[in-house]
TIKEDREN-677564 format. One line per field, with one value per residue: z, y, x of N, C-alpha, C, O, CB in turn; residue in three letters; residue number from 1. Coordinates in pm, 1 decimal. Atoms other than C-alpha are relative to their C-alpha. Last residue first. Glycine has a CB too. Example, Ala and Ser with C-alpha at 12.3 -4.5 7.8 and 13.67 -1.06 7.14 Angstrom:
// TIKEDREN-677564
n.Z <- [-6.0,0.0]
n.Y <- [-119.0,-119.0]
n.X <- [-82.0,89.0]
ca.Z <- [714.0,780.0]
ca.Y <- [-106.0,-450.0]
ca.X <- [1367.0,1230.0]
c.Z <- [73.0,0.0]
c.Y <- [109.0,120.0]
c.X <- [-77.0,90.0]
o.Z <- [89.9,66.5]
o.Y <- [219.8,118.1]
o.X <- [-26.1,193.6]
cb.Z <- [-141.5,124.6]
cb.Y <- [46.2,2.7]
cb.X <- [41.4,-99.2]
res <- [SER,ALA]
n <- [2,1]
END
This chain:
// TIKEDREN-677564
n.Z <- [113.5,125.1,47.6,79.2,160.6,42.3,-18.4,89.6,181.6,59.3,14.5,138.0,149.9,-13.0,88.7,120.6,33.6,111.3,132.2,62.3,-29.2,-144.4,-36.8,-151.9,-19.3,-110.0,-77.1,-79.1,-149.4,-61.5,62.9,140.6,-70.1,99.2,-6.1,-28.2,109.5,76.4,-100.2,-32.6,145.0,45.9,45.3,122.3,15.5,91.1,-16.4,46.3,-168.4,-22.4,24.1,-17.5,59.5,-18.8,132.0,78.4,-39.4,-114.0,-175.2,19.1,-45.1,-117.7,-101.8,22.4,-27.9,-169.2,-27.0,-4.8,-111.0,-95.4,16.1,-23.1,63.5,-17.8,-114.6,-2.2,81.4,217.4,109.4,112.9,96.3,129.5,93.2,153.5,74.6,48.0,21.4,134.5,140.3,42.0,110.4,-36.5,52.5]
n.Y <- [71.1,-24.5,-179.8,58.6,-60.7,2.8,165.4,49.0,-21.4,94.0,87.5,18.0,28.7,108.0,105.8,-4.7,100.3,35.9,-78.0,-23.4,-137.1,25.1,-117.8,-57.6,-79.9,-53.7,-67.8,-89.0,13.8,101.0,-44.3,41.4,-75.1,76.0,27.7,100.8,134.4,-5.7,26.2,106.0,32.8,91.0,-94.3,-48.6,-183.8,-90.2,-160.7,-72.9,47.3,140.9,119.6,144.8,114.2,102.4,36.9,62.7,150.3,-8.1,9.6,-87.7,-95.6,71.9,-43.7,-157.8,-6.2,4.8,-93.4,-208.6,18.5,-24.3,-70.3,-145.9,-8.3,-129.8,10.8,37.7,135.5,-7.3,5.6,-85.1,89.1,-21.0,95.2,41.1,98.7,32.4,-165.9,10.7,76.7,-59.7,-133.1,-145.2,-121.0]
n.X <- [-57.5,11.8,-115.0,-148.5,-12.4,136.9,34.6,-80.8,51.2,111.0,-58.4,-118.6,87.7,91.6,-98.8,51.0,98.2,-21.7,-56.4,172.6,66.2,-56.3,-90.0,-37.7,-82.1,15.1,-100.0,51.4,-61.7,77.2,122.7,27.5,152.1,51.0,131.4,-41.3,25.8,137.8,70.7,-8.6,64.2,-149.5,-119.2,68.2,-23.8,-119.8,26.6,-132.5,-97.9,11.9,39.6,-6.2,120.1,-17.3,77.1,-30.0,-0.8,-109.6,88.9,55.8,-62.6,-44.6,114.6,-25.2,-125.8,29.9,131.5,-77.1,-64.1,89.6,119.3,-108.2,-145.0,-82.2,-9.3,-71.9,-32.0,-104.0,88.9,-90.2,15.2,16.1,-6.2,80.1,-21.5,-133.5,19.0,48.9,-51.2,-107.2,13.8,38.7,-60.9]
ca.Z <- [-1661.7,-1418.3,-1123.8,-1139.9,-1068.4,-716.1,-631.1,-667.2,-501.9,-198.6,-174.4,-182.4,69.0,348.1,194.4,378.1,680.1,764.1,1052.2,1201.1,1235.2,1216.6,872.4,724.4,407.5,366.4,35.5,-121.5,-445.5,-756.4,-1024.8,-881.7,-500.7,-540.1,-191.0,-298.3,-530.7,-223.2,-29.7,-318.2,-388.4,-6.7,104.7,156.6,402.2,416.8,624.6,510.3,723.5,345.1,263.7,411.1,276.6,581.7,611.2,915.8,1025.6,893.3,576.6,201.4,190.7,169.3,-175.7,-352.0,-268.3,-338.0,-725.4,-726.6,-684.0,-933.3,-1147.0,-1054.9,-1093.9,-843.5,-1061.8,-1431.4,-1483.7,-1317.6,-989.7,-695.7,-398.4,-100.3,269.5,446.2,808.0,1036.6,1093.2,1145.0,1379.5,1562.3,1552.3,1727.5,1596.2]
ca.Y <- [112.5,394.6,278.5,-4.4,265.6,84.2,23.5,389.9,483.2,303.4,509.0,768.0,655.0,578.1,918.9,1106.1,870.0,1028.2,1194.8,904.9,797.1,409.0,376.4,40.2,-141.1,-463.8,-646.3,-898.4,-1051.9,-1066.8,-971.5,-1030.2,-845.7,-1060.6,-876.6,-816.0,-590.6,-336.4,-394.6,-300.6,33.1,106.4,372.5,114.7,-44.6,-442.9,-659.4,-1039.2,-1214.6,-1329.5,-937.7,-679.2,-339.2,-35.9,336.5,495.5,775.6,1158.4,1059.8,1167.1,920.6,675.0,890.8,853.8,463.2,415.9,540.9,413.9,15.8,117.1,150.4,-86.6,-378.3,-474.4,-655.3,-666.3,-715.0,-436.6,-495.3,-532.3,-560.9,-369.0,-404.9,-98.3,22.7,265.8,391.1,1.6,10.9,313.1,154.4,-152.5,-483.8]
ca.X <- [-278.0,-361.1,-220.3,-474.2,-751.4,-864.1,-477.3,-404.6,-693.2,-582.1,-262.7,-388.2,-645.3,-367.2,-164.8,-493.3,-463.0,-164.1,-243.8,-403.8,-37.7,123.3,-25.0,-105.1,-226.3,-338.2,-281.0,-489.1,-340.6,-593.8,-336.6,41.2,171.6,495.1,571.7,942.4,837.4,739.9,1070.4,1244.8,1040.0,1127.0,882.5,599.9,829.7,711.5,506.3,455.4,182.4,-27.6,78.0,119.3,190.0,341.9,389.7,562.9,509.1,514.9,351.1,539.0,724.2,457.4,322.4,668.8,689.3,336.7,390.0,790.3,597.4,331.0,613.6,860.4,597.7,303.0,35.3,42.7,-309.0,-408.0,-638.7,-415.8,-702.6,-709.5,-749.9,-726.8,-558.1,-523.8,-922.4,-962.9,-694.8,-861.5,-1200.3,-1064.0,-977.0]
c.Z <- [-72.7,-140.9,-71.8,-73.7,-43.5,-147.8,-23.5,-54.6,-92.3,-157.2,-70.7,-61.3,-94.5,-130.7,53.3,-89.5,-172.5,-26.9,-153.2,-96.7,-70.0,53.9,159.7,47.8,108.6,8.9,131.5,90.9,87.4,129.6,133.6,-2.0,-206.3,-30.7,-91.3,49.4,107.3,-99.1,-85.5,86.1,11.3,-143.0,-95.7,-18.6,-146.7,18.8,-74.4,46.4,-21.1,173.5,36.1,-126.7,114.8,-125.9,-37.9,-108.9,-105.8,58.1,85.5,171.5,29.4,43.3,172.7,99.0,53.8,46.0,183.7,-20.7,67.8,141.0,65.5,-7.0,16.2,-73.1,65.3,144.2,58.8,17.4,-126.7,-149.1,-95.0,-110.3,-166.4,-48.3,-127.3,-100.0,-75.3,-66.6,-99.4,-109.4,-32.8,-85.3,44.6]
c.Y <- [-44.7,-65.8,27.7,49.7,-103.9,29.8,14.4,-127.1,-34.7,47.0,-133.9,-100.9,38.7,47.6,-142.9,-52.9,58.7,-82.4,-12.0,93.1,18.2,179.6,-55.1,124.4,90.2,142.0,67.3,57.6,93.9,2.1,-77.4,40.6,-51.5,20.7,-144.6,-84.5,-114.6,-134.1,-27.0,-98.3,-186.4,-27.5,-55.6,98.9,51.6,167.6,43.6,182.4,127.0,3.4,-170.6,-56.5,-113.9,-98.2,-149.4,-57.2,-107.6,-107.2,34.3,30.2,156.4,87.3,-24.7,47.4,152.6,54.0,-35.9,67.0,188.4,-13.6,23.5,103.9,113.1,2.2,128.1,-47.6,-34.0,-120.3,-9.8,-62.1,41.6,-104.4,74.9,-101.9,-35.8,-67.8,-27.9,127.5,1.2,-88.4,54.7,118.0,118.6]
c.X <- [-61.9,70.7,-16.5,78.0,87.2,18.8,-133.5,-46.5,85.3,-61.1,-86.1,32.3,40.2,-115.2,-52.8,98.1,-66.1,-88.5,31.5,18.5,-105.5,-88.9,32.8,84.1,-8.7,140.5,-73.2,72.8,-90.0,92.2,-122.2,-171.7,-32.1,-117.2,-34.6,-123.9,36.4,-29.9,-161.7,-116.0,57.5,-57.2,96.0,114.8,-39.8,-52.2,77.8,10.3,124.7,159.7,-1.0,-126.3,57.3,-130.5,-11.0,-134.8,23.4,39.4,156.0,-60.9,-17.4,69.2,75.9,-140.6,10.8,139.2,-9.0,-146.6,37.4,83.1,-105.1,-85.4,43.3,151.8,99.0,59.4,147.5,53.5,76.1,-87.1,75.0,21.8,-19.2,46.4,-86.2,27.8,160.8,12.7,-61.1,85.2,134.8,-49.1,-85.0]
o.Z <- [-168.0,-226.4,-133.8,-194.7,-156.6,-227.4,-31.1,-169.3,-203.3,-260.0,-162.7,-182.8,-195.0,-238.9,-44.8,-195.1,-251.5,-28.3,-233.6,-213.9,-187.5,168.1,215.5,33.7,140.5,5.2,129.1,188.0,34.6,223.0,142.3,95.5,-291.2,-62.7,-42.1,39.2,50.7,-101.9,-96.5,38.6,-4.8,-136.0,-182.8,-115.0,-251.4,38.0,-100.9,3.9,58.1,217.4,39.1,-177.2,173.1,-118.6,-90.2,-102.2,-227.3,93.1,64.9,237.5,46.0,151.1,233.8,186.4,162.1,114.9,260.1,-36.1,161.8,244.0,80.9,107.3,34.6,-32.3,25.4,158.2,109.5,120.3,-222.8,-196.0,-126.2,-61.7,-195.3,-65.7,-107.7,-146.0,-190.3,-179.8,-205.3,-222.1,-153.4,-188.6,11.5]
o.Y <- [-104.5,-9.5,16.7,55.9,-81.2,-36.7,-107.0,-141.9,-59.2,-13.3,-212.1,-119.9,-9.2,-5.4,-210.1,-80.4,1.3,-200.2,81.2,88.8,-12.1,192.4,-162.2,138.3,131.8,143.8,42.4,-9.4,186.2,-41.8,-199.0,107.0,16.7,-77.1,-254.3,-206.7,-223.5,-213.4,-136.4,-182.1,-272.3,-35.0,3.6,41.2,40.1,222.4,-37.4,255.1,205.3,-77.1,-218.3,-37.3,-125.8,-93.8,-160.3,-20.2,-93.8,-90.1,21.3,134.0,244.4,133.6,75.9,133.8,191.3,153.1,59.5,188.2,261.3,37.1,143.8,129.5,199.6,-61.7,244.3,-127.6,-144.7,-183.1,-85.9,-175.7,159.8,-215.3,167.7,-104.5,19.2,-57.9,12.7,128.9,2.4,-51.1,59.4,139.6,121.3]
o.X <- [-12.0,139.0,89.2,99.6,130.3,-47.5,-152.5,-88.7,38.2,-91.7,-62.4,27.8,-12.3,-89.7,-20.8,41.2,-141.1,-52.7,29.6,-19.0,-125.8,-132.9,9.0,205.6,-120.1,263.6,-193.7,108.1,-152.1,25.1,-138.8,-207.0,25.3,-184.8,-61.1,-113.1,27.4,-124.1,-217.0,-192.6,-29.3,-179.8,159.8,165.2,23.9,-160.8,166.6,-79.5,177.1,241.8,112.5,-236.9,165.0,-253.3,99.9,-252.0,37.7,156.2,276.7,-64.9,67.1,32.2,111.9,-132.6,54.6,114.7,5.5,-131.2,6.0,38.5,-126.1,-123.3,-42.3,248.8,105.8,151.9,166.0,78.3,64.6,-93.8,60.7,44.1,-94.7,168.3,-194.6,141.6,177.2,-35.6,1.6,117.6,159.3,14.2,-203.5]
cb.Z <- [15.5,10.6,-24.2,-74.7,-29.3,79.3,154.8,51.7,-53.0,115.2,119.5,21.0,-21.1,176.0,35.6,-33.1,146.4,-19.9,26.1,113.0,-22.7,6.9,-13.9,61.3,-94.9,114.2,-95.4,50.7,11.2,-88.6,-194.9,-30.9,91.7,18.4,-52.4,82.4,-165.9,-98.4,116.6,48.5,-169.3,105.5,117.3,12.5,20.6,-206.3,129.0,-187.8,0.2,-211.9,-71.9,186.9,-213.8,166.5,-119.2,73.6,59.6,103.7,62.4,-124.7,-57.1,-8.3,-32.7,-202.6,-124.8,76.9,-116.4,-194.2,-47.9,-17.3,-71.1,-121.2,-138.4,163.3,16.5,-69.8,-188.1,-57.8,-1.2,6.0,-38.7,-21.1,45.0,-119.8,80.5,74.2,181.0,-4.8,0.9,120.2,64.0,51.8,-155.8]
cb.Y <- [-81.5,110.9,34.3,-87.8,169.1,104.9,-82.6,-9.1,148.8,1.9,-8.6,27.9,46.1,-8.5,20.6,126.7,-3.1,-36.5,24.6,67.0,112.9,-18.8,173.6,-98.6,49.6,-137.3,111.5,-41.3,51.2,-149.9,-73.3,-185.8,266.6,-113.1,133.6,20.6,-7.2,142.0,129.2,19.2,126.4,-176.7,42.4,63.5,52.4,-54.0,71.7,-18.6,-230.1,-114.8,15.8,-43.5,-63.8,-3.4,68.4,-85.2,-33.1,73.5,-227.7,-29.0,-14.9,-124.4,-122.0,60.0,-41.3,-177.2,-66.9,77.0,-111.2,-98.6,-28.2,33.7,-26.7,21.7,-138.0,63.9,22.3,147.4,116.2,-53.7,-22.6,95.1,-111.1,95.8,-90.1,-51.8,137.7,-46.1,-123.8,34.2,135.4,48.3,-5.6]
cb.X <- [65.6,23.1,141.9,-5.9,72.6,-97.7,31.5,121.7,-27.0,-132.4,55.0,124.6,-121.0,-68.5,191.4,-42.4,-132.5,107.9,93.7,-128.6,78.4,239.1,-88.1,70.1,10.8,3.7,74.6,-89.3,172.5,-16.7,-9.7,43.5,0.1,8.9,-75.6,105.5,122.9,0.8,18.5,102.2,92.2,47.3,83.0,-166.1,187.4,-2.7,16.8,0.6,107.1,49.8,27.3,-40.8,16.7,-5.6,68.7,76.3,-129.7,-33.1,-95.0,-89.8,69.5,65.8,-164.7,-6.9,88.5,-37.8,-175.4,150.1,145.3,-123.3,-40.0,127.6,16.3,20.1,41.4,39.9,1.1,181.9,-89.5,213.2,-121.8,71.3,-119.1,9.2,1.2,61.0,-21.4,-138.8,16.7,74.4,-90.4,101.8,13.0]
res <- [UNK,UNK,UNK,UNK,UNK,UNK,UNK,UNK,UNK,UNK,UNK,UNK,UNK,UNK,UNK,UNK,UNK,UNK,UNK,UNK,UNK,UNK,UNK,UNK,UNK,UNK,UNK,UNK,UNK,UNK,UNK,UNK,UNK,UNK,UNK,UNK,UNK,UNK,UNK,UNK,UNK,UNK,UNK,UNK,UNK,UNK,UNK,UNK,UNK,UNK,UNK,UNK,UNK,UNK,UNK,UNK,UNK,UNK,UNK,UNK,UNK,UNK,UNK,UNK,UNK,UNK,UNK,UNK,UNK,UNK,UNK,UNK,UNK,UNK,UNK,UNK,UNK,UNK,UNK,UNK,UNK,UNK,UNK,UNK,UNK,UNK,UNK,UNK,UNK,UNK,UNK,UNK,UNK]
n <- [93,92,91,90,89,88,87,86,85,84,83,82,81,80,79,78,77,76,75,74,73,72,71,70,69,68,67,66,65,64,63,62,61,60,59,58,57,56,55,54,53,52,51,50,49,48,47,46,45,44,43,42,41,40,39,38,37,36,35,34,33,32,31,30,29,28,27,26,25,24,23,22,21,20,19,18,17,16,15,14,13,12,11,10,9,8,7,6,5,4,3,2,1]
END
């Protein structure tokens, strides 16, 4: 992996208990849309459209999952740690 991918990308950890439900889902959702590019979780291979709130639960992102998260523009690397702080605070729950 390259500096630039690593500059693109973050591992994170879903800390709150409840994991990813509607709620923290419509918190990334509303940030994601926000970047000029695209916006991207993986998980265990899985990619999904951080925009999509579907897309998001469909993950199964539960207490302890390890997500990876991905811009496509450097530009948007300040909704990339948005995003991560979310997931460090356990969306505030």
């Amino acid at each position: 992996m390259d500096q630039l991918e690593k500059n693109l990308s973050k591992e994170v950890t879903v800390v709150n208990e409840l994991g990813l439900h509607a709620r923290p889902a419509a918190m990334i959702a509303k940030l994601a849309l926000q970047a000029k590019a695209g916006v991207w979780l993986i998980k265990n291979g899985e990619q999904v459209d951080a925009t999509s709130i579907i897309d998001i639960l469909s993950l199964s992102g539960t207490r302890e999952s390890r997500i990876t998260l991905r811009i496509e523009n450097p530009s948007d690397t300040e909704i990339l740690e948005k995003i991560s702080t979310l997931f460090e605070s356990g969306f505030k729950e």
